[in-house]
C-alpha positions in Angstrom: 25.2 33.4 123.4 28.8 33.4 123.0 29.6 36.1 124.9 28.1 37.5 128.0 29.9 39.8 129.0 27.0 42.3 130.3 25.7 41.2 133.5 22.9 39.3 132.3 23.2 35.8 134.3 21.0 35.3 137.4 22.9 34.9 141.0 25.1 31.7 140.9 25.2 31.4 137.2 28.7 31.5 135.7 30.2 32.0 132.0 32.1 28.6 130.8 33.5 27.8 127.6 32.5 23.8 126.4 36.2 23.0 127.4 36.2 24.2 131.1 32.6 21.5 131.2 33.6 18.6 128.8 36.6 16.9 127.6 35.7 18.1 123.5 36.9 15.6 121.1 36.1 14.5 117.2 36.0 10.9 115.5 38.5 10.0 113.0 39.3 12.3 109.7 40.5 9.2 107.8 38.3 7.4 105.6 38.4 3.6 106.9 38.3 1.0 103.9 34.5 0.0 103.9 33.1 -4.0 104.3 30.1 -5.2 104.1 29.6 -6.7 107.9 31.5 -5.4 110.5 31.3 -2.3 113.3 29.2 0.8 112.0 30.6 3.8 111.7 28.7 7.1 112.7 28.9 10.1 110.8 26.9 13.6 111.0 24.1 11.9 109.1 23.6 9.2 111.2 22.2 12.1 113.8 18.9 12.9 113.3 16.0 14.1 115.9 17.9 13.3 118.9 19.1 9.5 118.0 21.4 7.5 116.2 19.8 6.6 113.0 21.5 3.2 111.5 19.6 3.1 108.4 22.3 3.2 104.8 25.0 2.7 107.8 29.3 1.9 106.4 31.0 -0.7 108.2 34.2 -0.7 108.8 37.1 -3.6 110.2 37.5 -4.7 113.9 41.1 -3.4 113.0 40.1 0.1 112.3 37.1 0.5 114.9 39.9 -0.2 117.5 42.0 2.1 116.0 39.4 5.1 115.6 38.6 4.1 119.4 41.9 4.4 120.9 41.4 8.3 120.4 37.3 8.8 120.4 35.8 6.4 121.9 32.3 6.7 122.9 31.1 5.9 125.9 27.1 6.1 127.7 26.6 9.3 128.8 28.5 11.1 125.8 27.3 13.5 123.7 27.7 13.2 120.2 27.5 16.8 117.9 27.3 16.9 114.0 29.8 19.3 113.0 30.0 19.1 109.1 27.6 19.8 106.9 24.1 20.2 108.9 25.7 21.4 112.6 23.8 20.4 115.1 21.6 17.5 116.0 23.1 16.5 119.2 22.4 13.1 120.6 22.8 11.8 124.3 24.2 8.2 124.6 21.8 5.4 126.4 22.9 2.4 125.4 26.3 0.9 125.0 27.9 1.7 121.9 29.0 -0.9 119.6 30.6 2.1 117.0 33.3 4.3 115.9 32.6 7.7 114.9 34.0 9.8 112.1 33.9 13.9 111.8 31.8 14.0 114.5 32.0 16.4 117.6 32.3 14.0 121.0 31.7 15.5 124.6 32.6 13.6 127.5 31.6 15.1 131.0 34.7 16.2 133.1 33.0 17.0 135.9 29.9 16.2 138.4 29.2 20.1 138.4 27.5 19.6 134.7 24.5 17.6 133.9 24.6 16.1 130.3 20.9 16.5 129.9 20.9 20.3 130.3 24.2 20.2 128.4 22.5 18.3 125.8 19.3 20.6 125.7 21.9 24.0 125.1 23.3 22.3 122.4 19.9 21.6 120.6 18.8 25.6 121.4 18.6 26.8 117.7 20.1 30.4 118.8 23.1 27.8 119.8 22.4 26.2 116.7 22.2 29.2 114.5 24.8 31.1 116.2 27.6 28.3 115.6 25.9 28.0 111.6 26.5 31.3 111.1 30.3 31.3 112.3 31.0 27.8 110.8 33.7 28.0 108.1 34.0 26.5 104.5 32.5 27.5 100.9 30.6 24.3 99.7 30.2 22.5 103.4 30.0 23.8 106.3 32.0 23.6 109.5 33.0 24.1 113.3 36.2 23.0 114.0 37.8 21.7 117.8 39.1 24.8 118.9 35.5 26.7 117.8 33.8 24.1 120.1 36.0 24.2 123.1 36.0 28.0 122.6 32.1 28.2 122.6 30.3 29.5 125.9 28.0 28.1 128.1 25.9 29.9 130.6 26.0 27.1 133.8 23.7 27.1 136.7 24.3 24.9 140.3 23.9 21.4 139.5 20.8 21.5 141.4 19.2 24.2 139.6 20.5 22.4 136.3 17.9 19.5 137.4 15.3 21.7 138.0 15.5 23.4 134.6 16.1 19.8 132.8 12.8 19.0 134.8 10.9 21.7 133.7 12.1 21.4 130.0 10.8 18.1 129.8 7.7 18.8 131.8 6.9 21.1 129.3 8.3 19.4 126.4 6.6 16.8 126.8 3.4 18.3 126.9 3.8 20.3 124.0 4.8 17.1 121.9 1.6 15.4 122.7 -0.2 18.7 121.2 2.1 18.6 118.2 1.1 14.5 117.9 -2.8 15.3 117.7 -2.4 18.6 115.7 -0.2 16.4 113.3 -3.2 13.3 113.7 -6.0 16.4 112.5 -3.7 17.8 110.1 -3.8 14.5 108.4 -7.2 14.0 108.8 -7.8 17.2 107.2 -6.0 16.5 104.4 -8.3 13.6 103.8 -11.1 15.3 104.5 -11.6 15.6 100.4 -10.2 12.2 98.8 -12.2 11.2 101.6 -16.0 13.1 100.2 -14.3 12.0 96.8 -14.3 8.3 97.2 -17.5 8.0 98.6 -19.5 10.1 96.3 -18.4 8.4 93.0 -18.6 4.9 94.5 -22.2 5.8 94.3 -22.5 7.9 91.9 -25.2 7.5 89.2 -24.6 8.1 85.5 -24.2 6.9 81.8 -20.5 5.0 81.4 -18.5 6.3 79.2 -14.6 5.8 77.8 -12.5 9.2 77.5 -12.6 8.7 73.7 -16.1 9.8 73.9 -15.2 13.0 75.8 -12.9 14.6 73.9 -13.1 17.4 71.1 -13.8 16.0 68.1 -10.0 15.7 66.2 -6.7 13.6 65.7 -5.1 15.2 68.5 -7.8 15.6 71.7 -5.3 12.9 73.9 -1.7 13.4 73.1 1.2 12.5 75.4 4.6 14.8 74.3 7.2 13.7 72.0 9.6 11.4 72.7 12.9 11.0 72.0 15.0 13.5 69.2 12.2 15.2 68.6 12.4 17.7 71.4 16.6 17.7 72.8 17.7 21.4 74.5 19.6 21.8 71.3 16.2 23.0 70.0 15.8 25.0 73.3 16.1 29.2 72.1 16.1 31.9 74.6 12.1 32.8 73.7 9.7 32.2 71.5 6.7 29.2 72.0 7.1 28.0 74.8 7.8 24.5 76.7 5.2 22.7 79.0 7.0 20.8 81.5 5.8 17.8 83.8 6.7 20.9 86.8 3.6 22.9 85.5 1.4 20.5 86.6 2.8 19.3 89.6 2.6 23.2 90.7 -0.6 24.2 88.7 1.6 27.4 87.3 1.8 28.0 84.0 3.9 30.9 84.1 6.7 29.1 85.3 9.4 27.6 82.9 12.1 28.8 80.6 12.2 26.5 77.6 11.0 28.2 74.5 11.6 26.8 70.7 11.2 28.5 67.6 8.8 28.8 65.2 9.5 26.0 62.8 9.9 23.8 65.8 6.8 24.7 67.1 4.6 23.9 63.4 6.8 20.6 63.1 5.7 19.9 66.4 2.0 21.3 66.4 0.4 18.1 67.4 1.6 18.7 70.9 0.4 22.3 70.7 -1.5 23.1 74.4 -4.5 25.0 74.2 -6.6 27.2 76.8 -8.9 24.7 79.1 -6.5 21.8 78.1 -5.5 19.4 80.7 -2.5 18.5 81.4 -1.4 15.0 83.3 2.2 14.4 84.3 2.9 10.9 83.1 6.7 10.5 84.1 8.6 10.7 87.5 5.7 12.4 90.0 2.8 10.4 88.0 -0.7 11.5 88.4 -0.7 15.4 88.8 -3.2 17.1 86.8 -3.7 20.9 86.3 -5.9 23.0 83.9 -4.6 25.0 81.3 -5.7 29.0 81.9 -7.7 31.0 79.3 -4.5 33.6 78.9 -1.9 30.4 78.3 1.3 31.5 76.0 1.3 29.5 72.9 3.6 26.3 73.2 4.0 22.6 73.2 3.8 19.9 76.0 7.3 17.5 76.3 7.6 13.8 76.7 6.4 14.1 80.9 2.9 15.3 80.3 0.0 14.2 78.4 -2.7 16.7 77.2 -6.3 16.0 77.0 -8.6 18.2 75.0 -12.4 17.7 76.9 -15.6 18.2 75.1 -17.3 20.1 77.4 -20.9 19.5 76.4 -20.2 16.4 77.4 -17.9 16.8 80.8 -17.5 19.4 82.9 -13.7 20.0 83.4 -13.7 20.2 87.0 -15.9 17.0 86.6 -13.3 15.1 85.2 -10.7 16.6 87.4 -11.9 15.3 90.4 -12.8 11.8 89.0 -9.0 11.6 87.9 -7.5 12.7 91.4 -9.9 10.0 93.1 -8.8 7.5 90.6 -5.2 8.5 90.9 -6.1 8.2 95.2 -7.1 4.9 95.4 -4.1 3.6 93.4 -6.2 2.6 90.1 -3.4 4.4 87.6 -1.2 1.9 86.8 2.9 2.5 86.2 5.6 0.7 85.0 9.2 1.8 86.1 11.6 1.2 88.9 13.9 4.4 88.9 11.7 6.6 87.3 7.8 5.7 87.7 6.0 6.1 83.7 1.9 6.0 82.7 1.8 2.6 81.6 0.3 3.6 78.6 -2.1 6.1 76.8 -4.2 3.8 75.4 -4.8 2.5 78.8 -6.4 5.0 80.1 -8.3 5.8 77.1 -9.9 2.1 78.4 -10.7 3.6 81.7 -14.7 3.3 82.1 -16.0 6.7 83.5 -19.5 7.2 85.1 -21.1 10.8 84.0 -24.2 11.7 84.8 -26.1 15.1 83.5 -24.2 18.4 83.2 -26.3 19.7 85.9 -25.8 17.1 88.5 -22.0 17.4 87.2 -22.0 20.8 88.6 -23.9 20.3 91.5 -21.5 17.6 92.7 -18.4 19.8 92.0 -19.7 22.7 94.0 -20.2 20.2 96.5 -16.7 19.4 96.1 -15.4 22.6 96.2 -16.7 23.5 99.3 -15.0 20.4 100.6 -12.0 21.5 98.8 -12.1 24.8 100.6 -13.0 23.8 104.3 -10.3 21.4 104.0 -7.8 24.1 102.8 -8.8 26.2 105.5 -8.4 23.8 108.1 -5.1 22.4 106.9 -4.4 26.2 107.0 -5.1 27.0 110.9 -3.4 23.6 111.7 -0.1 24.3 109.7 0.2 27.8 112.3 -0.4 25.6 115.1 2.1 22.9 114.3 4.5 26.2 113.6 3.4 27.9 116.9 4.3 24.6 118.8 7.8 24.1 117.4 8.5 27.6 117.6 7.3 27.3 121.3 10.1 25.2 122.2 12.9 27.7 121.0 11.4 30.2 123.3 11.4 27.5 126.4 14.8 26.7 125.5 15.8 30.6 124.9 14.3 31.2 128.6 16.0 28.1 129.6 19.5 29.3 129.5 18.9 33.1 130.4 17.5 31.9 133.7 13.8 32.9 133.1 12.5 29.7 133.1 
């Protein structure tokens, strides 16, 4: 893209570098003293799909906005370009703007020979995109400096063929965003498909009502949540041995993950937490309400403070059974949390107070192959939906690709 030096552009076409079309500025490299009410100031993350986004926005004094402005001001019809951290995101100017900008690319037309709108669609080509990502300097963030920019070249068409490819981009664009909206609408509705089937079978379902004490494996330790405070620091942590259960394991459902282990003596002094095959496991800290089921081949180990482990009787409750009822509950918001930063299981003995309808082992297995079946058709169609949604994105690289080889 940034060098065409084989004859590859159509009749008329010509190679230009962003300087020869725009006048390629930046906002201010200072860093303004910050108020609380004043004029915003725009930085790369302020960019985002295409508009200004104002939300977690600095302010900055009338003294310094005029001060950034004297240099970059923007004006409708500029195009502002992230150049720091995430390049990219380009966004074409409407309205008039009330801002300064900082560390941000600015391009002002020079010319009537260049539409903006074509300009702003090769900016937001991702072979523009990656190419200039690729090139950008710096180690921990990423960069295109002003000379890179003006430097960078553009394949340019006659105006008049730039408004006919600008109409044929958004022609097409258009379209494909109104398939991307109802693939996105049946994606969603696929991913309800089964806390939908859930909801409605055990509103109605029939059965005796019972309280998780009465489920569990006879013993002192059938519903445990992990050990708190200095009972389990990283100072205990050894390269292997029994291992550490982590809230991760059942936000994932992989129990092969991990790489806390303790020894021995930690492990008997802490054997009340011990996880066993068919356990389950709840994560009751941070990302509440995730519940997996501990496999038959589990390595030995212990559960820590962000999961609590429940110990079914199963000739009372079919684990699958109670998995589902828990996700449903956990669905309609019924689990209740206390914690502002960091979201905690109110308590264990709360949920040990949970009243839980179960019928017969038999209709407990009927209903959960019922459920998997919803389980399955829903993953499938989630599935084909997800390659659409790709397909469609990917879609408007290649329209953009053709765009600005003159194929479109």
């Amino acid at each position: 893209m940034n060098s065409m030096k084989e004859n590859t552009l159509p009749d008329g076409w010509e190679e230009k570098t962003l300087s020869e079309v725009c006048d390629v500025r930046d906002g201010t490299h200072d860093s303004p003293k910050y108020i609380d009410k004043g004029f915003p100031l725009i930085t790369s993350k302020n960019l985002k799909n295409g508009r200004l986004n104002f939300e977690k926005i600095k302010y900055i004094s009338e003294a310094d906005y005029n001060s950034i402005n004297k240099r970059s001001k923007v004006d409708v019809g500029d195009i502002l370009f992230a150049m720091i951290g995430t390049i990219g995101n380009p966004v074409l100017i409407k309205n008039q703007p009330n801002y300064a900008i900082k560390n941000v690319a600015l391009f002002k037309k020079k010319s009537n020979d260049v539409l903006m709108t074509f300009f702003e669609y090769f900016l937001v080509n991702p072979i523009v995109i990656d190419k200039m990502t690729n090139e950008a300097k710096g180690a921990t963030q990423k960069f295109v400096g002003l000379n890179y920019l003006r430097s960078f070249k553009i394949p340019l068409p006659p105006l008049e063929e730039q408004n006919r490819i600008v109409a044929k981009i958004d022609t097409l664009f258009a379209k494909i965003d109104k398939a991307i909206s109802l693939t996105e609408e049946s994606l969603k509705q696929a991913k309800n498909l089964l806390p939908s089937v859930l909801n409605e079978v055990f509103e109605t379902i029939d059965g005796e009502e019972k309280f998780l004490p009465e489920l569990v494996k006879e013993g002192r330790y059938s519903i445990k949540r992990g050990p708190f405070g200095s009972s389990l620091k990283k100072q205990f942590f050894v390269p292997s041995g029994y291992k550490v259960y982590e809230q991760k394991h059942a936000i994932r459902d992989d129990f092969e993950i991990g790489e806390y282990f303790v020894n021995e003596e930690k492990y008997l002094e802490l054997k009340a937490f011990d996880l066993k095959p068919r356990d389950i496991i709840i994560s009751c800290s941070g990302t509440v309400g995730r519940i997996a089921v501990a496999p038959d081949n589990l390595m030995p180990g212990i559960i820590n403070q962000a999961l609590l482990k429940i110990s079914l009787n199963e000739d009372e409750i079919e684990i699958s059974f109670f998995t589902y009822w828990f996700n449903n509950y956990v669905n309609n918001g019924s689990l209740s949390t206390k914690g502002a930063a960091i979201k905690n299981i109110v308590s264990v003995k709360e949920l040990k107070a949970i009243p839980i309808k179960v019928p017969t082992l038999n209709s407990q297995k009927e209903i959960c192959n019922q459920f998997d079946r919803y389980s399955q058709l829903s993953k499938q169609t989630q599935s084909k939906l997800e390659e659409q949604l790709a397909y469609l994105k990917q879609l408007k690289s290649s329209i953009l690709s053709k765009a600005f080889k003159g194929e479109l």
